[in-house]
N, C-alpha and C positions, 0 to 999 in steps of 0.2 A: 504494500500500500504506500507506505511515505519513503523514501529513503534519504538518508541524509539530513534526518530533523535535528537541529541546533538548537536549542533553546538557550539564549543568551541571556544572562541576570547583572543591567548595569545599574548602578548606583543614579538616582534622579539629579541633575544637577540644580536642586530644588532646596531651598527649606524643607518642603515636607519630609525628604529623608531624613532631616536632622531630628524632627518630631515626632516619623512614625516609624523610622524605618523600613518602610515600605521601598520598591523596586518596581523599576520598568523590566518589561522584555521586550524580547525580540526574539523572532523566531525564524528558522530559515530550513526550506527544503522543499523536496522532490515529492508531488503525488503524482506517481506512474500513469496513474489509470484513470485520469480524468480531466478533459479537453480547460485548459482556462475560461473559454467563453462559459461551460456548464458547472464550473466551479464557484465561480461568483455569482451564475443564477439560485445555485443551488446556496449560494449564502446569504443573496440577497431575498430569498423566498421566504415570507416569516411566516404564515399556514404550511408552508410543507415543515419547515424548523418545530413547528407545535408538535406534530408526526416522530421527529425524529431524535429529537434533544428533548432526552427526561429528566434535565434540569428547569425546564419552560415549565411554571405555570402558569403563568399569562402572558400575552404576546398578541399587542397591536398597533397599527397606524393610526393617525389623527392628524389631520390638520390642523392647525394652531395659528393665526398671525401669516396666512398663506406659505406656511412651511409645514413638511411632514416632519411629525416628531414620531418617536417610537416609544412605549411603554413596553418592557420586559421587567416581571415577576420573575427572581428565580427561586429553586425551593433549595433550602439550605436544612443541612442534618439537623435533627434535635438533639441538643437543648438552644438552637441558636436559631434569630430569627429571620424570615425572608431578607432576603433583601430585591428593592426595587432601581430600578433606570431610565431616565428620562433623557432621551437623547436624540439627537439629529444627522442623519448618517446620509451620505450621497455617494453613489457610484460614477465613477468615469470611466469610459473606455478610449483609453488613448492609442496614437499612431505617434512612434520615435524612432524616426528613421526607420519607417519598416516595422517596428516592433509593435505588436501590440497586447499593450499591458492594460490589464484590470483592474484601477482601484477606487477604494472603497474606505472612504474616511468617516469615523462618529463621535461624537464630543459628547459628553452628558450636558442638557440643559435644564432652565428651571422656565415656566411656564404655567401660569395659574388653571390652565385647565386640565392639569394631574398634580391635585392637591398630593399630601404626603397622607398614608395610610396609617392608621392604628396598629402597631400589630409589627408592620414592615419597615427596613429600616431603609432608608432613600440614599441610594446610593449617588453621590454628587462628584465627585471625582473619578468622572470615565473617558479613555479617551482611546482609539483603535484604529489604527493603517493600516490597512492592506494592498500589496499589490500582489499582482497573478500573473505571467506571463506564461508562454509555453518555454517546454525544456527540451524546445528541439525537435519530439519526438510525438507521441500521443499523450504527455502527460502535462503537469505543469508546477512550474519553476514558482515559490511561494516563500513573500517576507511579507511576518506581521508584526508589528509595533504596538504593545498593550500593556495597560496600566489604570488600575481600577484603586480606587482607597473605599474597601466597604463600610466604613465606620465601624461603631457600637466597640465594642470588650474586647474584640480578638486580641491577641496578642499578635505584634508582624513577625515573626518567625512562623508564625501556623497561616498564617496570609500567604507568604511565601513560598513556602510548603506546598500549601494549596493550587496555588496557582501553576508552581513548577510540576506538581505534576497533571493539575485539570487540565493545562494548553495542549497537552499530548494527548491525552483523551480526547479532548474534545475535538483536534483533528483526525485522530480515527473514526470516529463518530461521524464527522462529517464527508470523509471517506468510503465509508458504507453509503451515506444517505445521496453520495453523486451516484453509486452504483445504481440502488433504489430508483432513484430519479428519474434516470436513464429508462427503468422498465416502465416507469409513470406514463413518461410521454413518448 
């Protein structure tokens, strides 16, 4: 499925490192088996994503101030509570000299018309790069840029943790769901 996945852990060149200890990544590598144009449909799909990511519990678009915002619920182990994202994400598909690469930028935003929930903790520091190009072959060549502060109690070691290992999941997962995909349509 992936070959060559990187997962980079740099220090923010941020305050916030100094306060949370938290980290960006970055991640880099080869999915064999899936065209770049179907790999960013397949990412940019948030009904097929409901289907496929059993971290989703809620998941949708809205227009807002004539911009689409997104809302994702995700469900977090107990004793710990959701957390939620309010964010603005856009796709481009570009042509570079020839190349053509996929990407797909999201920022968390705030926006009074996804109040903050009881219960849930609103995650306000998101941010996610992706580009996609092909690797030559039938598969595609993939760096993503991500960096999330969930708030509440965690400790950033188990943040950290987390995340170093959810990003490799989570790109298997999305790995299977281009295969899926594929039989969809």
């Amino acid at each position: 499925m992936w070959r060559g996945v990187l997962l980079r852990r740099d220090p923010l060149s941020s305050l916030v490192i100094l306060e949370t200890g938290l980290c960006e990544y970055k991640v880099f590598g080869v999915l064999e088996s899936c065209p770049p144009a179907l790999l960013a449909d397949v990412y940019m799909d948030i009904d097929y994503r409901k289907q496929w990511d059993q971290n989703v519990k809620e998941l949708y678009e809205k227009e807002c101030d004539g911009k689409i915002v997104v809302y994702w619920e995700v469900k977090y182990p107990f004793p710990m509570s959701n957390r939620d994202y309010v964010y603005i994400r856009q796709r481009r598909d570009l042509d570079v000299e020839g190349r053509k690469i996929h990407v797909v930028l999201a920022q968390s935003t705030s926006v009074p018309q996804f109040a903050e929930r009881p219960g849930v903790i609103r995650v306000k520091g998101y941010k996610q790069c992706l580009a996609i190009e092909s690797d030559g072959k039938k598969g595609s060549k993939v760096f993503m840029y991500y960096f999330d502060n969930p708030g509440g109690q965690i400790p950033s070691w188990l943040i950290n943790w987390a995340t170093k290992n959810g990003v490799p999941n989570f790109l298997e997962d999305m790995a299977k769901a281009c295969k899926t995909y594929l039989k969809k349509n």
